[in-house]
N, C-alpha and C positions, 0 to 999 in steps of 0.2 A: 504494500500500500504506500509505503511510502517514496517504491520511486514511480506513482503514480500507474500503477499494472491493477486498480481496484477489481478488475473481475479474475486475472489468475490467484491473485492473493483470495478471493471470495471461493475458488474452485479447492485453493489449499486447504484453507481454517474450515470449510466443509469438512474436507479431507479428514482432518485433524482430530473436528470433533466426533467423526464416526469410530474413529481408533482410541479416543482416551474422551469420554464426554464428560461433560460437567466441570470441565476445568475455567474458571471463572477468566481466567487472561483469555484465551482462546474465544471463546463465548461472548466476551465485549470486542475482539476485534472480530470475529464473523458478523456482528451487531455494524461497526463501523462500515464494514467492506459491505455488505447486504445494503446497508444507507446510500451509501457512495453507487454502487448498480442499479440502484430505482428498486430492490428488492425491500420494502417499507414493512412486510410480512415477515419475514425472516429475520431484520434487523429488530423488529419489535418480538418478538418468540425466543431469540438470544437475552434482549439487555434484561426483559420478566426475569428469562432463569438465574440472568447473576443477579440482581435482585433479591430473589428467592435462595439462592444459597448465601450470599452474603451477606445479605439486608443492611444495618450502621456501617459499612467501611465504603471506602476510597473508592471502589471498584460500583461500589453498588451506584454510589453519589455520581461516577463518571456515567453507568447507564441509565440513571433519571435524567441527565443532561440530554443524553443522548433521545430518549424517548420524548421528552419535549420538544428538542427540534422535531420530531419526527411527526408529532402530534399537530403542532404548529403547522405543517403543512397538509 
């Protein structure tokens, strides 16, 4: 994602998370790169779960941000 490849990276973090799921890094950037593809479904289905495992921390706060843009549009 960040040298701007959001759909191979989107195909990885997919990848990723069918091999080791619920890992909350993983999960907010599938949430990002889903965002970034027009995928608003996917990227909203990732930030809930780190949310949900997280809840009070850093990770969870980054996908309330993220689900507000998301919302917002």
């Amino acid at each position: 994602m960040q040298q701007g490849k959001s759909q191979q990276a989107l195909v990885s973090l997919k990848r990723a998370n069918e091999l080791k799921p619920d890992m909350p890094e993983t999960l907010y950037s599938l949430g990002r790169a889903a965002s970034l593809a027009g995928d608003a479904a996917l990227a909203e289905e990732s930030w809930l779960r780190v949310v949900e495992l997280k809840k009070n921390t850093a990770p969870a706060a980054q996908s309330h941000f993220g689900l507000a843009a998301l919302y917002r549009k």
